[in-house]
N, C-alpha and C positions, 0 to 999 in steps of 0.2 A: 827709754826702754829699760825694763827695771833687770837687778840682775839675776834671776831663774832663765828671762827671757836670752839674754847673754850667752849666760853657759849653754843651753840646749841649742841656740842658734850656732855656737861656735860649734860644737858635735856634730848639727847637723851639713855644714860645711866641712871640716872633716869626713865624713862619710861622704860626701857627694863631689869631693874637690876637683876628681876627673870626668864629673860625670857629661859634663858639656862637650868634652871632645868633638867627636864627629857625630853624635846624636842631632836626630833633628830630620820633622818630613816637612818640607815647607810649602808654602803657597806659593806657586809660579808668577802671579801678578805681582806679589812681594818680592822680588829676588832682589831688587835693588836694595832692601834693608842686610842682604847677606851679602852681597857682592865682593865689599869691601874684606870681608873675612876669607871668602872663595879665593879672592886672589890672593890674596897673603900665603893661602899653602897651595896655589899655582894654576888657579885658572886666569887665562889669560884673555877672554872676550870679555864681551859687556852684557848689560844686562839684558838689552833687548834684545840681544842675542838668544838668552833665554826661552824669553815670555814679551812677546808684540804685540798689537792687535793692530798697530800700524803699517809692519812690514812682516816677509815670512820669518820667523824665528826658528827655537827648536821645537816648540810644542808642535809644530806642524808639520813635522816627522814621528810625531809620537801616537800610538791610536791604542786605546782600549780593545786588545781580541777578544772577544766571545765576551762571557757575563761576567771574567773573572782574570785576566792575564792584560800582559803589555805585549806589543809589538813594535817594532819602526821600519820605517821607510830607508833602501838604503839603495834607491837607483831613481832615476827620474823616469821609469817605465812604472811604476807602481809595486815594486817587488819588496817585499814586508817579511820582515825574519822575524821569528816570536819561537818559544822553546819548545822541543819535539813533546813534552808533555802537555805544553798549551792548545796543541794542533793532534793530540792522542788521538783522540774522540773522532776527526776528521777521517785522520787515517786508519782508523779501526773501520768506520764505515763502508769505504772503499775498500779493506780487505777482504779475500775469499781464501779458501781452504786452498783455491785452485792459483790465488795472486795473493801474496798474504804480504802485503806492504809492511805492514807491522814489523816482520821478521825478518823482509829481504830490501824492505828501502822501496822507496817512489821517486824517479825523476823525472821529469814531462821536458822531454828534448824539442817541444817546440808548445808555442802557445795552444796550438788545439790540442794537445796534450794534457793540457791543463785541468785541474778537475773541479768541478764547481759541489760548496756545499751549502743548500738550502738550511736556511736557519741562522748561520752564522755572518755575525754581524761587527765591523770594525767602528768606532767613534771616536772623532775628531775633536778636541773643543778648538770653538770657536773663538769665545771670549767666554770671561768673569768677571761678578762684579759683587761688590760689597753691598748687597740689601735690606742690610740687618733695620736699620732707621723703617725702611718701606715696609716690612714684615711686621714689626712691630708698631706699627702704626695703630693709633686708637686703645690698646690692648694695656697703657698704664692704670687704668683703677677696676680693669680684668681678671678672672682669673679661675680654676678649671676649665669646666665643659666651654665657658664664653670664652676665654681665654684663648682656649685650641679651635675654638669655631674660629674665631677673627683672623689668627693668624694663617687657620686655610685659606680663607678669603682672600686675603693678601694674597697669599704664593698665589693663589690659582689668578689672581690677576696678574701680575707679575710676568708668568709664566706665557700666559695670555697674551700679551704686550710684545714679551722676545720675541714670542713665534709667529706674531702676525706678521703678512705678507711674506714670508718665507719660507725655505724650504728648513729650516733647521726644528729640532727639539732644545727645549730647555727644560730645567730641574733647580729647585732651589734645595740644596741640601746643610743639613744643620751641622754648626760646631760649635767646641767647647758645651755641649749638653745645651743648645738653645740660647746662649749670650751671644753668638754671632751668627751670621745665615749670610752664604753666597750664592748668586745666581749664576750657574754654567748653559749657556747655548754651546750645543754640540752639530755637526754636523756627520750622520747615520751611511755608511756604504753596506750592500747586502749580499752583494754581488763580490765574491773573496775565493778565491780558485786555487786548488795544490799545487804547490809548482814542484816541492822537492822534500824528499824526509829522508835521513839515512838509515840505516836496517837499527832494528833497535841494542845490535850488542855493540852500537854507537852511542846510539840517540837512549838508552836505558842502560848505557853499562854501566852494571856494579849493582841496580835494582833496590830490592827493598834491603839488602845488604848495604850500601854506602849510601842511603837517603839519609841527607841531614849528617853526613858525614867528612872528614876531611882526613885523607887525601881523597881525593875526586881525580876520576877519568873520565868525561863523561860529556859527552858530545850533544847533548840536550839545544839542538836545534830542528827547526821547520822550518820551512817556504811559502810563502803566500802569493800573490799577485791582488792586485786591490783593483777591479773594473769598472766603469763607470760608463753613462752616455755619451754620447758625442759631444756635449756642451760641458765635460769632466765633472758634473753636479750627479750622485747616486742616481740609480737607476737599477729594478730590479733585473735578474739574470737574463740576458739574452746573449744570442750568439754574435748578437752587429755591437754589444759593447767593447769598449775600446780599455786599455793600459789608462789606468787613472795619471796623470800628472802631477805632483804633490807640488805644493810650493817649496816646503825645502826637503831635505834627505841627509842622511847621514854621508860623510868620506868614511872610507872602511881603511882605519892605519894598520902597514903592513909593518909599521917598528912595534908594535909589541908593548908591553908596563915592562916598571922595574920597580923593587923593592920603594916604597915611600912617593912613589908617583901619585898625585891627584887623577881621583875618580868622582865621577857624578852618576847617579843614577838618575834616570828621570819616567816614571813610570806613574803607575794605578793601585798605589799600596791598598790593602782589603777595607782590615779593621785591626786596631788597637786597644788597648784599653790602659793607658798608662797614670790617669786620674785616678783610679779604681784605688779604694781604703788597704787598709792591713786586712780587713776580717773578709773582705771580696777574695785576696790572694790565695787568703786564707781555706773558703770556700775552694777556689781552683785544683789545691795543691790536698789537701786532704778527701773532700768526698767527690770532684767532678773527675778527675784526670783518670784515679784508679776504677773508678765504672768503665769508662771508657774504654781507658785500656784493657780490663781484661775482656769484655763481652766484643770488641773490635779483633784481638787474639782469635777468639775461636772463628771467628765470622771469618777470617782471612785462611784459617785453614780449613775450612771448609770447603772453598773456591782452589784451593790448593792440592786438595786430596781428590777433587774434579777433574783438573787440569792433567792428572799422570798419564792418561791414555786417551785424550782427547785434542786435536789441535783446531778443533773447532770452539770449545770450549774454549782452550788458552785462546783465541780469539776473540769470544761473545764475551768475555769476559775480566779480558785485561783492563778495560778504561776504568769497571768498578772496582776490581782490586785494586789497584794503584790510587784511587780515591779513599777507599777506605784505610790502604798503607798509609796514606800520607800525615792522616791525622794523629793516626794510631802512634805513630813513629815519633811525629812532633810534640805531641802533649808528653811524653817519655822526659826527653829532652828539656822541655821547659818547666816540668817540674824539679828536675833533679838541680837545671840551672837556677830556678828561685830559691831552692833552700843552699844551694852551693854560696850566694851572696848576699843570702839574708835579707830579701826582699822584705817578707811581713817586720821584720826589725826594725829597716829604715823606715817602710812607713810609719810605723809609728811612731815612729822618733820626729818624722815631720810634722803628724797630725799633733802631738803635743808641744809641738814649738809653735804649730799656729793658732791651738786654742790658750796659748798662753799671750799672743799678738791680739786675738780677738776678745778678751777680756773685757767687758764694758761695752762690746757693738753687739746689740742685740740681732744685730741682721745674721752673724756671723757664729757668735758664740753661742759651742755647744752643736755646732753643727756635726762635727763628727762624731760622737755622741749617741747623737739621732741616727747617723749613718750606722753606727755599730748596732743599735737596737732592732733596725731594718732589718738586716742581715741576720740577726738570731732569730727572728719571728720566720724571717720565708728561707729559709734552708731547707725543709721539708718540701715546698711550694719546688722549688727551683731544682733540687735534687729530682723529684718525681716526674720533673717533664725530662730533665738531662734522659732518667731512663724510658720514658715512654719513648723520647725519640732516639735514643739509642737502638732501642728495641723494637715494639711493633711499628713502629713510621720506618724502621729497616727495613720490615719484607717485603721483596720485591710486590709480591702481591696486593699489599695493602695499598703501596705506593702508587701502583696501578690505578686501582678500585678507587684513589682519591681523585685520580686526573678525569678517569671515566663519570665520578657523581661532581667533578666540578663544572662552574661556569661559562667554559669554553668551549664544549660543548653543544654543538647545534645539528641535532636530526638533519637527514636529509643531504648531508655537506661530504657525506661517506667518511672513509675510515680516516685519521689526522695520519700526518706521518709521524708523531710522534709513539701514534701505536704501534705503527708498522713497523718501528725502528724498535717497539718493545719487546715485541715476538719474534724480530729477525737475532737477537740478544737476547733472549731468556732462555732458562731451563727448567724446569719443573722440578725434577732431584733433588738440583741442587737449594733453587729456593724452599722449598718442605724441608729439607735438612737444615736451613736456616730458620727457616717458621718455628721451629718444634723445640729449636735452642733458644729463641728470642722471645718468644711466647713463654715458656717454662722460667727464662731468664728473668722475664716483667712478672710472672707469677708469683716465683719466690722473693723478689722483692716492694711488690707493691701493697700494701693494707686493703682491706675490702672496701674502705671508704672511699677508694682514691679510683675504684673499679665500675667498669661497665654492666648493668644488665645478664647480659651474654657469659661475661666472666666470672660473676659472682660465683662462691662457692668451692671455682676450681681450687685444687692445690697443682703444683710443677710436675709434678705425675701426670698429671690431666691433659699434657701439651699434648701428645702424640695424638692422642685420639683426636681430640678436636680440632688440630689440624689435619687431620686422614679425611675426615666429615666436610669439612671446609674447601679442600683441594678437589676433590669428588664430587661438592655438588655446584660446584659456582661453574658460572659460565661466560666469563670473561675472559677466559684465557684461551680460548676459540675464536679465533681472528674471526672465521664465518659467521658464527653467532652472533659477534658483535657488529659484524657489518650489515648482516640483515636487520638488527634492529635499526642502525642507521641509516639504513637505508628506505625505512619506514614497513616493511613486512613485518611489523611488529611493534608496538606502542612502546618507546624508548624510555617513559614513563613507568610503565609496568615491568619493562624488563629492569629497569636500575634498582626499583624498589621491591623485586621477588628477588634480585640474584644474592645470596648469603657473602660474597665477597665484599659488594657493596655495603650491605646492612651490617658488616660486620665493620666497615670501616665508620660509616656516620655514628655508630653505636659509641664507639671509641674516641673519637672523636668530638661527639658531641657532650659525653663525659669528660673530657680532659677538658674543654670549655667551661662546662659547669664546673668542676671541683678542681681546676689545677690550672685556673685562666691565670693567666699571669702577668693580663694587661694591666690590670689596676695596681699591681707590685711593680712593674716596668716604668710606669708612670710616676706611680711615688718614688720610684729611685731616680729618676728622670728630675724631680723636682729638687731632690735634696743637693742631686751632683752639681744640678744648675748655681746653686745656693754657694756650694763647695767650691766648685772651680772660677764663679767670679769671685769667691774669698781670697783663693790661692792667687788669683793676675793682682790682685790689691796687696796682699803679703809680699809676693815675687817682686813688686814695683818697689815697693818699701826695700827690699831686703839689695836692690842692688841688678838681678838677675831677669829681670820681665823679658828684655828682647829674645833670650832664647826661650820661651814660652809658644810652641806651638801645637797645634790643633791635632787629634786623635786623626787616625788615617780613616778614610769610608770610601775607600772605590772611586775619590777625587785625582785629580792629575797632580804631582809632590814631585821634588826635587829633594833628593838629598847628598850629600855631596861627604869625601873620606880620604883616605890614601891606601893604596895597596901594602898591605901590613899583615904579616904572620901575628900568631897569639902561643899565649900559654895554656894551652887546656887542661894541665895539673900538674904537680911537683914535678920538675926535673926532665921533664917534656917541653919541645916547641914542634911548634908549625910551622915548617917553612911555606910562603904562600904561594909557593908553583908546582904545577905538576906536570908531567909530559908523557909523552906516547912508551916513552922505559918504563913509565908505574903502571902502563896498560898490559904492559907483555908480563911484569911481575906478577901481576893477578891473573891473568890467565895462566899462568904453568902453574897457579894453588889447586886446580881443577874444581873451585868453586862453579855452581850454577851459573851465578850471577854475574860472571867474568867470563862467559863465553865467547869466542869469538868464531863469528862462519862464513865460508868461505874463504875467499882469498886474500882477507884483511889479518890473519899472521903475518904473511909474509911481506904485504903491506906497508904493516910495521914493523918488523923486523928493519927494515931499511931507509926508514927516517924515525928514528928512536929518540933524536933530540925534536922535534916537534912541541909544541907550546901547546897545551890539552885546557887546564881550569887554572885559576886565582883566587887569591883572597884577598879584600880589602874591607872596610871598616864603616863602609856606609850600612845605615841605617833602614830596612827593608824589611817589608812581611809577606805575606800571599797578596797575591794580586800585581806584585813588583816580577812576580814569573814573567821573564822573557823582556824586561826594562832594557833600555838601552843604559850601557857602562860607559860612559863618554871621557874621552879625557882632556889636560887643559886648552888644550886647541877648539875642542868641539869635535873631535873624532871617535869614530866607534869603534872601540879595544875591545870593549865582551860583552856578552848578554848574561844576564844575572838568572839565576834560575832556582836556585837554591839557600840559605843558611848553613852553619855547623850547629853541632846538638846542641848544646849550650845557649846555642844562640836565639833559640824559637821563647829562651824571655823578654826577649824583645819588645814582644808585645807588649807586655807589662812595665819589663824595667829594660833601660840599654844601658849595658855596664859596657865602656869604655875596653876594656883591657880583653873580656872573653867574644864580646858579638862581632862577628864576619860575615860578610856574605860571597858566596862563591859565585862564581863568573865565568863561561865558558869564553875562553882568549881569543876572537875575533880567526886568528892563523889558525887557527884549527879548524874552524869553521871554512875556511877559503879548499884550506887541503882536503876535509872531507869531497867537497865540492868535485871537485878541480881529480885528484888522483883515485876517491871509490865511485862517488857518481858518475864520474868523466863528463858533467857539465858544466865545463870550463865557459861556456858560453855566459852563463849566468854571470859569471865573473866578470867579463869585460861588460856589462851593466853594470856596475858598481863605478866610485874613483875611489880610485887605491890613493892611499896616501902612506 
């Protein structure tokens, strides 16, 4: 190693000296390569404890909610806690103007109380396995279009294989950008019923106010029940299904964390991108975030300035705002966080320490390079869809108009409940007053090149009208209209291809296809990262550091593991990492919105004021860890994780050691909501307390 390579390596060590701490989302089949580490800062079981496929373990308390959150298992009745924003959507459903669960809490005092939601889905995995050799099969003197045909082939055999003779699904999903590929069989329940939500100035207190914030008050749980047939293998909803039986469940520990106590998370983390160059960050932090956030700004107060004299509205409309906050809130946050630590710096201080190792491997050098060159060429490409989907894929209506011209689709089958759940949840007003912003918004920044047909010519003046033309003559947003076309009174055919909602969506559509496809740019970044990141495990191996080398998060089952730990979130400030039912009653005497409380939950609290509310601890977590179990070295469930601090949504990118936390709502909190506002103490003695 000559000596340029030296010094910049030794810098680069410097900068990253802490950076291994508790960072890290790991493979549940691998735990045994972490085990040894785990115990040392206080886990006290074994591996298989973990992750079995011999005996019950943990994973078989742990289930993917919905398309996007975690849940667990924490009674041997099937009763599954996951966070009251992962179960929103449920309980928005079930709300009426006349029972508004949202506002005053749902408890189901006995099982036929329980409320069942069509759609929503819990998954199990069964097992995992390493199929990268099987995938890659034949595919060595491969490459493109042959290349990607073979290896569908494979998966789709593969896939084929797991699921034969059973009842399970499987998926083969890619890591590290296509150098590794695992196979997960899962096992699918559909049948998932409300059991309990607290009112939301529990379950949301502090709002878009304390999202991504610390101190946290914030009771951010829900209740499930998970039901099955009589032989406990899924089975769709009926009334003769039974309490599913899990093989294992969580103890719910009634002792509480303390300062520097091990934590484990074990959940469904989203997506990451921590591979990703200086000039990708780079991209984030300068032209993606500030789109977002500002055209997200007006979008939320729009839905804001609705809601003043409507509680129907704040109804139809809380699960979309709170969607749109969340992102809006977080990209704030992780940009401030990336330039706070100088993310695009260290990378580059990496990528020129490894094109100084890759000097002479032709396979290698120069590859980052190539990646810098990429990213100057489709910044335009990549900026212009960030706003097309910002913008028109926002409005309600288009969104619509895309489900109505897509695939799913079948005459005769009557209206989806996905429509009926469109129009029980929509407002007209409100979306036109969105259209006419989002529309004007993609106006003033799109080139005519990049434009529709339909759109050419406009300027951002031109929005109003053409949405006034547009809302007036379409006819999709007529439940009846649309049913009788489905119903066959009318050629479903003719109706999709005269209605201007429609036409205005394929138009769009099928222009951003043609001039802004970005599959052939996805692909080539696809290939260069693949190139990059098996450069970097061959660098990482050399350099000392490979075992902690793990795989970007994709909606797979991770374990990551930390201790309960305040931070510094700037000069002369700390966080202490507890909060309690006294910082609840503080915020409410500010007579902020967002710290309301109603009913008889003052007084409530007023008289258990030391009560244990959120934590902080130091695992490594993103979206889709919503609602994970917080386990601690026993194997017991302390909190449900539901949240980040601001700083901390760089995560995704970069984990710095010293600012990223993730908050946890403390288990006793959860028990006492239960137990003294629900008064479903019952629930409780389903649980083992420990």
């Amino acid at each position: 190693m000559n000596r340029k390579i030296i010094i910049l390596s030794g810098a680069l060590a410097a900068l990253f000296s802490t950076a291994r701490a508790d960072e890290g989302m790991w493979l549940p089949k691998l735990v045994g390569e972490r085990i040894e580490d785990m115990r040392a800062k206080g886990f006290m079981l074994t591996a298989a404890d973990v992750y079995s496929e011999a005996e019950p373990s943990m994973k078989d308390a742990v289930v993917k909610f919905g398309r996007g959150c975690t849940g667990e298992l924490i009674s041997p009745e099937g009763l599954l806690v996951t966070n009251h924003h992962c179960g929103y959507s449920q309980i928005q459903r079930h709300s009426t103007v006349g029972s508004n669960f949202l506002e005053n809490g749902f408890w189901a005092m006995s099982r036929a109380e329980e409320l069942p939601n069509p759609g929503l889905e819990v998954t199990f995995l069964v097992r995992m396995e390493d199929v990268t050799d099987r995938v890659l099969a034949g595919t060595e003197r491969a490459s493109g279009p042959q290349f990607d045909s073979l290896v569908k082939a494979n998966i789709e055999s593969i896939v084929d294989q797991a699921e034969e003779g059973t009842h399970y699904k499987a998926s083969v999903s890619k890591f590290y950008y296509g150098n590794r590929y695992w196979l997960y069989v899962n096992e699918i329940f559909t049948d998932v019923r409300l059991v309990g939500a607290p009112p939301s100035a529990i379950g949301k207190f502090g709002g878009d106010t304390d999202n991504w914030m610390w101190p946290r008050h914030t009771g951010d749980f829900s209740l499930f029940r998970i039901y099955a047939g009589p032989d406990n293998k899924p089975a769709d909803y009926s009334p003769d299904n039974v309490p599913y039986r899990p093989e294992r469940y969580f103890p719910v520990s009634t002792r509480g964390v303390s300062e520097g106590d091990f934590t484990m998370v074990y959940g469904f983390p989203g997506s990451t991108q921590q591979f990703i160059t200086s000039d990708a960050v780079r991209q984030v932090v300068d032209y993606f975030n500030p789109f977002r956030i500002e055209v997200r700004t007006r979008r939320l107060g729009i839905i804001e300035d609705a809601w003043k004299d409507s509680e129907r509205l704040r109804i139809a409309y809380a699960a979309k705002h709170s969607g749109i906050a969340n992102a809006w809130k977080k990209w704030q946050g992780e940009s401030l966080g990336l330039r706070r630590v100088g993310t695009v710096e260290k990378k580059r201080l990496l990528e020129a320490c490894f094109e100084e190792w890759a000097l002479g491997n032709p396979e290698y050098e120069g590859i980052t390079y190539r990646l810098a060159e990429f990213y100057d060429k489709t910044i335009p490409c990549f900026h212009m869809r960030d706003i097309y989907n910002e913008t028109l894929r926002a409005i309600e209506l288009v969104g619509f108009a895309a489900k109505l011209a897509g695939p799913d689709i079948t005459p005769g089958d009557g209206l989806p409940r996905w429509a009926e759940e469109f129009y029980e949840d929509y407002d007209t007003t409100i979306d036109k007053r969105m259209a006419r912003y989002l529309l004007g918004k993609y106006l003033e920044n799109t080139p005519e090149e990049f434009r529709c047909e339909l759109l050419a010519g406009l300027a951002a003046g031109d929005a109003e009208q053409f949405v006034e033309d547009l809302y007036r003559q379409t006819r999709i947003l007529s439940p009846e209209a649309v049913g009788r076309a489905l119903s066959g009174e009318e050629s479903w055919e003719v109706f999709t291809e005269n209605d201007p909602a429609i036409r205005f969506y394929r138009a769009v559509d099928a222009s951003f296809k043609e001039k802004l496809d970005a599959r052939a740019y996805l692909a080539r970044a696809d290939s260069l990262y693949k190139i990059w990141v098996r450069g970097l495990m061959e660098y990482r191996e050399e350099t000392g550091s490979r075992e902690d080398f793990f795989p970007d998060a994709n909606l797979t089952l991770r374990f990551a593991y930390g201790r309960v730990e305040g931070y510094r979130p700037e000069d002369a400030v700390w966080h202490h990492p507890f909060s309690s039912v006294a910082g609840i009653l503080e915020k409410y005497r500010t007579g902020i919105e967002d710290y309301s409380l109603t009913g008889d939950l003052p007084d409530i609290f007023e008289a258990n004021p030391g009560v244990p509310v959120n934590f902080l601890a130091s695992n490594h977590t993103t979206g889709g860890n919503s609602g994970s179990p917080v386990i601690n070295g026993r194997g017991e469930l302390v909190g449900i994780n539901f949240d980040r601090t601001w700083y901390s949504t760089l995560s995704d990118i970069e984990f710095d050691p010293d600012i990223c936390r993730n908050i946890s709502l403390d288990v006793r909190y959860m028990l006492f909501v239960i137990d003294r506002v629900g008064g479903a103490s019952y629930l409780i003695d389903e649980m083992t307390l420990r």
